[in-house]
C-alpha positions as CSV (number, residue, x, y, z in Angstrom):
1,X,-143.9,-73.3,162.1
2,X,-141.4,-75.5,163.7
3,X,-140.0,-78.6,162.0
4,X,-141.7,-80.6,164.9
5,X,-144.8,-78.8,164.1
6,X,-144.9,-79.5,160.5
7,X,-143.9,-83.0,160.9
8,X,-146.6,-83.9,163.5
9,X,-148.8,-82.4,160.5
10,X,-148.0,-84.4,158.2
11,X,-148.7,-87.2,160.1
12,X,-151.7,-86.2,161.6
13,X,-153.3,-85.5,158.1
14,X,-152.2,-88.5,156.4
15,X,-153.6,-90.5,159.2
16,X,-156.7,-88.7,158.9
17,X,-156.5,-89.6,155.0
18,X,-155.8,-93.0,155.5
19,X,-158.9,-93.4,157.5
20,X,-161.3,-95.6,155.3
21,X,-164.6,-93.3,153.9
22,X,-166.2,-93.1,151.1
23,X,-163.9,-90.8,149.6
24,X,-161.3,-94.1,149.8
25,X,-164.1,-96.0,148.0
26,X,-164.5,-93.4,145.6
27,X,-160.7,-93.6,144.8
28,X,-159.8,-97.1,144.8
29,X,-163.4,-97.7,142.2
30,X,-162.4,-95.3,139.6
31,X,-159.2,-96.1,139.8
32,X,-159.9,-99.3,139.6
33,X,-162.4,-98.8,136.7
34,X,-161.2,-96.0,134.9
35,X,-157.2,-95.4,136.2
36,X,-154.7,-93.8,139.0
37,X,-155.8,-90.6,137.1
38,X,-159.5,-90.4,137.8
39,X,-159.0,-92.4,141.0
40,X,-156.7,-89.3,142.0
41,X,-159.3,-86.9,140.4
42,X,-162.0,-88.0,142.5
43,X,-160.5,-88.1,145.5
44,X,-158.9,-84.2,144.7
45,X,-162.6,-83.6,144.2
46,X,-163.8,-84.9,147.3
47,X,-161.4,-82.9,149.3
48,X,-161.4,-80.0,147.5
49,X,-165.1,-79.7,146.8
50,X,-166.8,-80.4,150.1
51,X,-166.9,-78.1,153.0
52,X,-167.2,-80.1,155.8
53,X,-164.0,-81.4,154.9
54,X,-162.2,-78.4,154.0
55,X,-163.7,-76.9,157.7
56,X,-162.6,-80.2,159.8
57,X,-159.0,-79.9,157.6
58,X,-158.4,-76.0,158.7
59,X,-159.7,-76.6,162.6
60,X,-156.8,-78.7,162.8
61,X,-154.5,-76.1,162.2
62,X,-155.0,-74.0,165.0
63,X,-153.9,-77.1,167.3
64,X,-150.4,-76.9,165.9
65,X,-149.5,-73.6,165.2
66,X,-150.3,-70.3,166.7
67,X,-152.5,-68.7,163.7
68,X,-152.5,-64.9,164.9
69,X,-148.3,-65.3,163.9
70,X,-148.1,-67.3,160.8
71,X,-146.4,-65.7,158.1
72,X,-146.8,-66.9,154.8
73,X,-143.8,-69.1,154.7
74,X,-146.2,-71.1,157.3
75,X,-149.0,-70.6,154.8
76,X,-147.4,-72.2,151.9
77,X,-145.8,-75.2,154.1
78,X,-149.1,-75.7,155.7
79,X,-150.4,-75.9,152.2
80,X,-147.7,-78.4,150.8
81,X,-147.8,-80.8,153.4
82,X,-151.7,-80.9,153.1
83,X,-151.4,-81.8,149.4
84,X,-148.0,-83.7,149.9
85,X,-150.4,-86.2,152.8
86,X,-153.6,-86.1,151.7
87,X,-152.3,-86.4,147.9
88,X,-150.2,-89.2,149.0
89,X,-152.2,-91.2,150.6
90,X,-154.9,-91.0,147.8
91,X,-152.4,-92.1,145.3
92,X,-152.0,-94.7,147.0
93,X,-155.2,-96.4,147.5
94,X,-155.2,-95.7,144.0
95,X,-152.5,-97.6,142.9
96,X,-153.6,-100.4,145.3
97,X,-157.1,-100.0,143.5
98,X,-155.6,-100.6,139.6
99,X,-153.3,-103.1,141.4
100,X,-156.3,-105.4,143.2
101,X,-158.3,-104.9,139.9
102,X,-155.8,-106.6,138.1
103,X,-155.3,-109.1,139.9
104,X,-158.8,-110.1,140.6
105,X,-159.3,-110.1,136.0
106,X,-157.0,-112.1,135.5
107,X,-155.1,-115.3,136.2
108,X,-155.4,-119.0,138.0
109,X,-157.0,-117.0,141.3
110,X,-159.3,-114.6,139.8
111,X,-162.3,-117.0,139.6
112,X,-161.4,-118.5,143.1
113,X,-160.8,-114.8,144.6
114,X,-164.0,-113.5,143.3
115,X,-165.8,-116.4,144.7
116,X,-163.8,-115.8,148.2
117,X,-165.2,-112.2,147.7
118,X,-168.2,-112.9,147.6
119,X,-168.6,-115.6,150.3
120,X,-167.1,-112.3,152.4
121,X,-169.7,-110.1,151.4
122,X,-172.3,-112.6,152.2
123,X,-171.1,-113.3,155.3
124,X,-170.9,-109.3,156.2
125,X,-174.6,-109.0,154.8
126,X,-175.5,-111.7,156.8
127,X,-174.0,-110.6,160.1
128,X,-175.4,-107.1,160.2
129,X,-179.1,-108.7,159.4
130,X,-179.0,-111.3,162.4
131,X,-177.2,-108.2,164.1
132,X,-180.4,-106.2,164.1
């Protein structure tokens, strides 16, 4: 693979990983809850455990690189850069999870940005019923 070619996969995967799903739910809550290393755990899980995943990851490849000539110096950088964006952008929800959980428990905002929370959440809940 071509620099090019491994830099345009990089991107394109942590894009995809960025994307808000539930696996980003999954991380930012036990993160949040438990620590950056569950939260990380979780989402590792996610990715690793689930198929359709693992299926739309590797269709992806064949887009970038010619798959009939990779060698395995291809392999292992294909490989590296999946765990370098996908890891990457987990560990950073993550961190943004234990970061927003501590903000929200404690302090002269926490009551008031619980409250705006809420009020949010109402107002989504409300929407998608008068929506229907």
């Amino acid at each position: 693979m071509t620099p090019s070619e491994i830099i345009t996969l990089f991107m394109l995967m942590a894009a995809l990983a960025a994307v808000p799903s539930a696996s980003v739910a999954l991380v930012v809550t036990r993160a949040a809850t438990r620590g950056v290393a569950h939260g990380i755990a979780a989402g590792a899980g996610i990715v690793l455990g689930g198929l359709k995943v693992l299926l739309f990851y590797a269709s992806l490849f064949p887009q970038l690189a010619d798959v009939n000539t990779l060698a395995m110096g291809d392999v292992l950088a294909i490989v590296c850069v999946t765990v370098l964006a996908v890891g990457g952008v987990k560990l950073a929800y993550a961190l943004a999870g234990v970061k927003v959980a501590a903000l929200a428990g404690e302090g002269r905002g926490a009551r008031s940005l619980r409250r705006a929370t809420g009020v949010v959440l109402l107002g989504a809940g409300g929407f998608l019923v008068f929506k229907m």
